[in-house]
C-alpha positions in Angstrom: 87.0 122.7 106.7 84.8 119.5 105.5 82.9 120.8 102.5 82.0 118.4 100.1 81.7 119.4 96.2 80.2 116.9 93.5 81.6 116.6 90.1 78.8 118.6 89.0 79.8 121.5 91.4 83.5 120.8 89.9 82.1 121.2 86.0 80.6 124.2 86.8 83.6 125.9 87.5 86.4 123.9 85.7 86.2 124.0 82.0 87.7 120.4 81.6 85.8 117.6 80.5 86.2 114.2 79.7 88.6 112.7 79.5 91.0 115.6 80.7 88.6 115.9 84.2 91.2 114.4 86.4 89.4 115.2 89.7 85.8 113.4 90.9 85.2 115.2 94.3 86.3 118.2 96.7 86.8 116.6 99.9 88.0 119.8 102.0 88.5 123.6 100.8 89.8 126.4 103.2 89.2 129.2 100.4 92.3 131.5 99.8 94.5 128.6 102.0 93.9 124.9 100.5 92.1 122.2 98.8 91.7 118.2 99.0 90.3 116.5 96.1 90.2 112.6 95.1 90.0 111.6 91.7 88.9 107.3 91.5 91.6 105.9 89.0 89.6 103.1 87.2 90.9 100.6 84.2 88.8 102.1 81.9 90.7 105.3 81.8 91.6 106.2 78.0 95.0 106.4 79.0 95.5 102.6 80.4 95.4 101.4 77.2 98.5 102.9 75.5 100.5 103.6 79.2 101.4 100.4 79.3 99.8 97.7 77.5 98.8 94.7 80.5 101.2 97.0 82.9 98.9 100.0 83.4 100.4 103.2 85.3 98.8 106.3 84.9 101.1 109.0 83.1 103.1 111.5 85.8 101.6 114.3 83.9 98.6 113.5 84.4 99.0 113.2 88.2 100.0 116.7 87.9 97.4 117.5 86.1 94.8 116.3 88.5 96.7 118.6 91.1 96.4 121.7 89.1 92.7 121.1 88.7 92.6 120.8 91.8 94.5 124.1 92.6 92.5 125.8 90.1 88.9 125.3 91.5 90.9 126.6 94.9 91.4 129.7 93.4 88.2 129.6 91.5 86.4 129.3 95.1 88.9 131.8 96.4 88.0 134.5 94.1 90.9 135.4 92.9 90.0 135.7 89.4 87.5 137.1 87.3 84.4 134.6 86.8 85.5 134.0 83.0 89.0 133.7 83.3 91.0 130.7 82.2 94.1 129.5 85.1 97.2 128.5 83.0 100.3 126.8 84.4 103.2 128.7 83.5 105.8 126.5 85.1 106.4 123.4 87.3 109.3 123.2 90.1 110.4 120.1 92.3 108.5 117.8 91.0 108.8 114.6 92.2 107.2 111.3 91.7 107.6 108.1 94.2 105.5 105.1 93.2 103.5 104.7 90.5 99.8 105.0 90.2 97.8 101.9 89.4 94.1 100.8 88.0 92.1 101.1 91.5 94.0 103.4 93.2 92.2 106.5 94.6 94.2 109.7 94.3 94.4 112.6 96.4 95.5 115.8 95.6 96.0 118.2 98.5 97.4 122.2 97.1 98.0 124.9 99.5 98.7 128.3 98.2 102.0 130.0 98.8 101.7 133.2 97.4 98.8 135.2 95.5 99.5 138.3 93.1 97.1 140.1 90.7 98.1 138.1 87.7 99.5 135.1 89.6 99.7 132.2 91.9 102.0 130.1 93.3 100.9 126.1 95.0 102.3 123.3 96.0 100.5 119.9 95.8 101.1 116.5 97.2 98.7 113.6 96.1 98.6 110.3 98.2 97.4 106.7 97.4 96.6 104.9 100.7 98.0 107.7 102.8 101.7 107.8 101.1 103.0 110.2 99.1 103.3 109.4 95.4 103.7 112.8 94.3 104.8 116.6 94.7 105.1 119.6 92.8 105.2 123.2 93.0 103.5 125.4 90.1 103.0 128.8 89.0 99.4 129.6 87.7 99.2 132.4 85.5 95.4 134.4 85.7 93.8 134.8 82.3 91.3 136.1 79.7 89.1 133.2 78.2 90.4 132.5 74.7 
């Protein structure tokens, strides 16, 4: 399903914010099934200039950390949690990493549900540069009250 949400669509339901808001735009979201957002890596990301000094790669974890956003404003959109609850990521399996992500590159995060309980939710995510995988994961989201 082509549905388009802005980054001000995504604030309003993420509680990130810069410079932990690792995803600019929903491309596609099938509500309770799966999610595609992009997130523009540019050189002025706060991370480039530790990570490596004139060899910028973004950090893995924060690869995986664009996918959980992701997977959290699919269940957001999903309604599977209450409107003030915080998502938590209780664990990470198979995660896997195959190139590395550069200044310019455009990431894209797909996450498809697997399973949905009361409490908690299983994903997978894949994220793509240039239509090849760079990236996989599967995580367990815990559902919580806002701190």
């Amino acid at each position: 399903m082509e549905t388009q949400y802005s980054i001000q669509d995504i604030m309003a339901h993420l509680p990130h914010r810069f410079p932990m808001l690792l995803i600019d735009k929903i491309l596609e979201i099938e509500p309770g099934k799966r999610i595609k957002a992009l997130k523009n890596v540019t050189i002025n990301e706060p991370f480039f200039q530790g990570h490596f000094p004139g060899k910028p790669i973004m950090p893995g974890v924060l690869i995986l950390e664009a996918m959980a956003q992701a997977g959290g404003f699919l269940i957001f959109e999903s309604s599977l949690q209450e409107p003030d609850d915080l998502i938590y990521i209780m664990g990470m399996d198979k995660v896997r990493f195959r190139q590395p992500v550069l200044p310019g590159d455009q990431l894209i995060s797909e996450v498809k549900i697997i399973r949905a309980r009361t409490k908690a939710i299983k994903m997978s995510g894949i994220t793509y540069v240039n239509q090849k995988k760079i990236a996989e994961a599967e995580f367990l989201a815990s559902l919580g009250a806002t701190i």
